[in-house]
N, C-alpha and C positions, 0 to 999 in steps of 0.2 A: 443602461449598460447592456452589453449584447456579448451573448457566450458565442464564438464561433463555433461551427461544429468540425470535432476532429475528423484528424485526414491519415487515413489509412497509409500505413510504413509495412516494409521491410527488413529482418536484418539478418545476419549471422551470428549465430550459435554453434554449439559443438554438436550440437542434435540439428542443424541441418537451419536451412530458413524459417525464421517466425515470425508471425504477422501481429502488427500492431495499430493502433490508435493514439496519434500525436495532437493535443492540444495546448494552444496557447492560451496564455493567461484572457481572463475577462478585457475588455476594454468599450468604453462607447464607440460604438457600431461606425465604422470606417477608419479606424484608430487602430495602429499594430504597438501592441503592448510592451515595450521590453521585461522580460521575466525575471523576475529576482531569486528565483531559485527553480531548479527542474527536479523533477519525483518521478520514479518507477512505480509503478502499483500493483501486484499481483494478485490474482484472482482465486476462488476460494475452490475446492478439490474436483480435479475433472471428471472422477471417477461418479461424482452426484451429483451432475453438469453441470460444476464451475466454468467458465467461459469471463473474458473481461467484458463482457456486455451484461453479467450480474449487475442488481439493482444496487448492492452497495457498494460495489465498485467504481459503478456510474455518478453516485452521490459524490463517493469521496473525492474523487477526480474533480467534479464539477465544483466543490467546496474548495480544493486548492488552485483550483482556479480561478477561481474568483478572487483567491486573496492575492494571488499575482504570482503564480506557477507555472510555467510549464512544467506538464502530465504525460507520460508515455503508460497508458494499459496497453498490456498484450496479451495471445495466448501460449501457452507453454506449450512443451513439446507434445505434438500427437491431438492437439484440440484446434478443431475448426481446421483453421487454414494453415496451422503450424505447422510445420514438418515433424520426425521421428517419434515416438513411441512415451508414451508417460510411464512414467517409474516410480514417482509418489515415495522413492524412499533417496530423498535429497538430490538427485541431479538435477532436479528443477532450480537448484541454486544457479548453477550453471546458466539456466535460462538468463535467470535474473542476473546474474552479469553480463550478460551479453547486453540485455536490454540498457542496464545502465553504461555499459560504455560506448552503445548506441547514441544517448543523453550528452554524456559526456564529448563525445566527437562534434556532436550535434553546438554543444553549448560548454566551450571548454574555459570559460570564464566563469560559469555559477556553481553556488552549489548545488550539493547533490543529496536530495532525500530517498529514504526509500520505505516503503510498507505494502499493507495487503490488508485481505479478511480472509480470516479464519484459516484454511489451510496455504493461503497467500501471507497471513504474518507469522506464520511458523516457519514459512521458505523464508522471507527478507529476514527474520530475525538470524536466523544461521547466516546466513549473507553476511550482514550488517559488523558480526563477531569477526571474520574475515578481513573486511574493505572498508579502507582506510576514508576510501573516498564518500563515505556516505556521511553525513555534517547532520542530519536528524532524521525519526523514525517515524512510521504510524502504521500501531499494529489494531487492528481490528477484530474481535472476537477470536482473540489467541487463543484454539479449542484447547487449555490446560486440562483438562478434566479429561479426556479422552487420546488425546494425543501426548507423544516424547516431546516435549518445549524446553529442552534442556538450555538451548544459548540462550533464552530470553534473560538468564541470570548470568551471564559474560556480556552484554548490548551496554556499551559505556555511552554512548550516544545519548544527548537527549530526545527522549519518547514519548510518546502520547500512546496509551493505551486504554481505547474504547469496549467498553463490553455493554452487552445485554442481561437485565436482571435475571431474567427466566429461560437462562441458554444453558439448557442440558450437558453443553459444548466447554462451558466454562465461563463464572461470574470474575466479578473481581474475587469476594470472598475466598474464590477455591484458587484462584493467584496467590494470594499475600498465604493460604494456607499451602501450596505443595513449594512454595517459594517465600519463604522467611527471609527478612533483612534487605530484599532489592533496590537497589541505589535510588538516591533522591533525583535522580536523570531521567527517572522512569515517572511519567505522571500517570496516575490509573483514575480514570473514570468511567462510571458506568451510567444507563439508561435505564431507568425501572419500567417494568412490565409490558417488556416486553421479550421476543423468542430469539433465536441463534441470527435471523433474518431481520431480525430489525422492523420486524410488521408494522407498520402502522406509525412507526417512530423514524421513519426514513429522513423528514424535513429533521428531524432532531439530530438525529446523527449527523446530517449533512451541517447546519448551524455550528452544533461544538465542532465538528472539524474544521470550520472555516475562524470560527473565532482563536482553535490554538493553533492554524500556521497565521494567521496573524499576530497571535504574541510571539511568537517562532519569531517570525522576520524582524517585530518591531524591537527585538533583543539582540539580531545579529547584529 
């Protein structure tokens, strides 16, 4: 099998044009795949050079693609080659819808997933509360412990949420603790020992990511 490498996009947003990386699903090498579902992925805070060329960003992406995604990471507003100014107190949602109706234009027969890490599934989960058009989620080290993650407890969607044992940022543990009772829609698993980054655990992270959009798909 042969991962093609993605190919640099453009779109519109309300903060101006943003630059992205579009990948299609795995296939053996001269094969174009057709994709059974397309995913947004958001990148984690720019302010502590989040960029969608983060290592788990790159994992995640590459994990659904494999199971047979098309992937859109980009950067938000103000990072890299993105146009306008970051703001880090929610109009990055905005991004994120631009990028999925990017998707959506792109691919207006599949579904539509969306997630991030860390300060990336804090933005898709606010999203996600919003827009109808999002069919499943994946949030990534959703910093509870330090951050407002108030919609993750409004996300009716089914979700996959990955955490690290030893992430200052927030475990599962400190999930089910600032957040009692979250719907059975919400799968939470986590990776022991390792940090916010996922050190060391990258092939791991990227594995469970790939094995639950394949339960993902083989349930739609």
């Amino acid at each position: 099998m042969s991962l093609v490498h993605p190919t640099p996009v453009t779109f519109e947003s309300p903060a101006g044009i943003l630059e992205g990386l579009y990948g299609p699903p795995e296939a053996p090498e001269g094969v174009v795949a057709p994709p059974a579902a397309a995913a947004i992925l958001c990148h984690p805070h720019p302010a502590h050079g989040g960029t969608m060329h983060n290592t788990v960003v790159y994992r995640a992406a590459k994990a659904l693609r494999r199971a047979g995604l098309a992937v859109l990471r980009f950067n938000f507003r103000g990072v890299e080659g993105s146009e306008g100014t970051h703001h880090g107190e929610g109009l990055e949602e905005e991004d994120a819808s631009a990028a999925l109706d990017y998707l959506a234009a792109r691919h207006p027969d599949l579904p539509l997933w969306a997630g991030g890490f860390s300060f990336g599934a804090r933005t898709s989960s606010g999203l996600a509360v919003r827009e109808s058009r999002i069919q499943r989620c994946l949030f990534i080290a959703l910093p509870v412990s330090v951050y407002e993650c108030k919609p993750i407890a409004e996300v009716r969607q089914p979700s996959y949420l990955l955490f690290a044992g030893d992430d200052d940022f927030g475990t599962s543990a400190a999930l089910r603790q600032n957040f009692p009772g979250l719907g059975p829609n919400l799968e939470v698993d986590e990776i022991p020992g390792t940090d916010h980054f996922f050190r060391h655990k990258t092939p791991e992270l990227e594995a469970r990511i790939h094995a639950w959009a394949e339960r993902s798909l083989d349930a739609s």
